[in-house]
C-alpha positions as CSV (number, residue, x, y, z in Angstrom):
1,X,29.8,-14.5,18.0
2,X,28.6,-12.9,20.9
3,X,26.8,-10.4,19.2
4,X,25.0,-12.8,16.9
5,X,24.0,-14.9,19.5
6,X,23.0,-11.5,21.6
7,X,20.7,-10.8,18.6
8,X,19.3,-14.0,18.2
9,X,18.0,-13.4,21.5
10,X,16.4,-10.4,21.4
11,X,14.3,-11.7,18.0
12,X,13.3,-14.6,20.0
13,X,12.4,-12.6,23.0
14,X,10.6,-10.0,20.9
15,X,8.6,-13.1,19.0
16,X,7.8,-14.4,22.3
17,X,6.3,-11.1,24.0
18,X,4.2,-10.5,20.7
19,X,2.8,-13.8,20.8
20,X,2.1,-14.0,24.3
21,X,0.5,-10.4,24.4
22,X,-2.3,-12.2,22.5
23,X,-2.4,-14.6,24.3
24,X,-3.7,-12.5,27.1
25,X,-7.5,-12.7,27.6
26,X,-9.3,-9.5,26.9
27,X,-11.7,-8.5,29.3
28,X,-14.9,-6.6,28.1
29,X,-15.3,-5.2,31.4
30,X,-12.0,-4.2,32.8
31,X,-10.1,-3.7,29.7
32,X,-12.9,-2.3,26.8
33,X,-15.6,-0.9,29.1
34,X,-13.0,2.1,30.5
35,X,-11.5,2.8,27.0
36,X,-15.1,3.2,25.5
37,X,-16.0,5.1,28.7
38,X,-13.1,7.7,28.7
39,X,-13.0,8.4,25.1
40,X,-16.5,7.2,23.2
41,X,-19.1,7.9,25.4
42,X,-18.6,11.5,26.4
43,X,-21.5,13.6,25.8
44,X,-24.7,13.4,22.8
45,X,-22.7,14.6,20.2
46,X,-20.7,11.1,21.0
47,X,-21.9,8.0,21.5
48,X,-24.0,8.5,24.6
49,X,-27.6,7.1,24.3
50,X,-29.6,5.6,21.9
51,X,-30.8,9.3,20.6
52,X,-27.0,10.5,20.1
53,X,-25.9,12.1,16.7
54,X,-23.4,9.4,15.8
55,X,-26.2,6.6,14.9
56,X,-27.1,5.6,17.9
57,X,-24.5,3.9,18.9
58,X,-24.5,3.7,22.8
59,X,-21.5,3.2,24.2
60,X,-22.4,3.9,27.2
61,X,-21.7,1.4,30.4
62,X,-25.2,-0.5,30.3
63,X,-25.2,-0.6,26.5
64,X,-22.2,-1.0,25.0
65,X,-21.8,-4.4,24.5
66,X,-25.8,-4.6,23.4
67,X,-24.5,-2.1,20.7
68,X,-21.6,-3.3,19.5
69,X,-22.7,-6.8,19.1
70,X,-25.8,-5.7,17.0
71,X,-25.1,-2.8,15.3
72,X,-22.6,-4.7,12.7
73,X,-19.9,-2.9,13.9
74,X,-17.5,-6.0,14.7
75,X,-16.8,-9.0,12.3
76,X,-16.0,-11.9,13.9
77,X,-14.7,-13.7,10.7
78,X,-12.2,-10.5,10.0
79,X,-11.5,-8.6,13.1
80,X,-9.4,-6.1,11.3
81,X,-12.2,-4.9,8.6
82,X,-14.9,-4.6,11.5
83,X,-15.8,-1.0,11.4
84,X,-14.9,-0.2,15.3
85,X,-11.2,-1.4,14.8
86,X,-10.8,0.1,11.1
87,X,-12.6,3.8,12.8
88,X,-10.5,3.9,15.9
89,X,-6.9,2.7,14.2
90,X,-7.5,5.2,10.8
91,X,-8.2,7.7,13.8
92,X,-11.5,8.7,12.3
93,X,-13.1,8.2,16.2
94,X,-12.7,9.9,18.3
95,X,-13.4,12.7,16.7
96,X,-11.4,16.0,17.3
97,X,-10.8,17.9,20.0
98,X,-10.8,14.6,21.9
99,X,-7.9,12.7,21.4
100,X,-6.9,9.6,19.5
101,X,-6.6,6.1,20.9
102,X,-3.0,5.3,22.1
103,X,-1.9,1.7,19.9
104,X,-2.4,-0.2,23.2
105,X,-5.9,1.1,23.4
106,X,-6.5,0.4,19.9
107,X,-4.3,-3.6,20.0
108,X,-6.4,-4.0,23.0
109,X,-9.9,-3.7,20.8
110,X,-8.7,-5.4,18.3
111,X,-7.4,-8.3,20.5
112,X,-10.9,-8.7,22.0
113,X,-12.7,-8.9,18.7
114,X,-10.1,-11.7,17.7
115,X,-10.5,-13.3,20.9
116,X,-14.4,-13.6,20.3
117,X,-15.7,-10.3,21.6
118,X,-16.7,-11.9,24.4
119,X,-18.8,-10.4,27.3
120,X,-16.5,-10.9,30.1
């Protein structure tokens, strides 16, 4: 018995921290911004001004949000087929010898397109 109920617990504790991990507001700023910073915008061969070899997208401080919000890149109706989420989570970007987004970084992105991909 006390091992069933033990269980019990842990599923409904598990459901609870999933659900409420979404429920966490996303912030562009302090949340996206240094993720996009430290592994996106590096140098010209990534996404660093509007002349870089990845078509120019600018992922850079200033622009990013400008970019990602115009380039068709997110899809606000299915945040899981927009192209940023589907590069970053096949780990197609970044590209090597820079290394992949950890699942937190890449739950995170996802969880701010889902959340509106607000500019906050």
């Amino acid at each position: 018995m006390f091992i069933t109920t033990a269980l019990a617990g842990a599923v409904v504790m598990n459901s609870c921290t999933k659900k409420d991990a979404k429920a966490v507001s996303v912030s562009f700023s302090k949340d996206i911004i240094p993720i996009l910073t430290a592994n996106c915008a590096l140098n010209s061969d990534c996404h660093v001004g509007s002349y870089n070899l990845n078509d120019h997208i600018d992922l850079t401080d200033s622009m990013a949000y400008h970019t990602i919000t115009t380039a068709g890149i997110i899809s606000y109706s299915t945040p899981s087929q927009s192209l940023l989420y589907a590069e970053i989570s096949t780990g197609v970007m970044p590209k090597a010898p820079y290394n992949k987004l950890t699942d937190v970084q890449i739950n995170l992105i996802l969880n701010w397109i889902e959340q509106g991909a607000k500019d906050n």
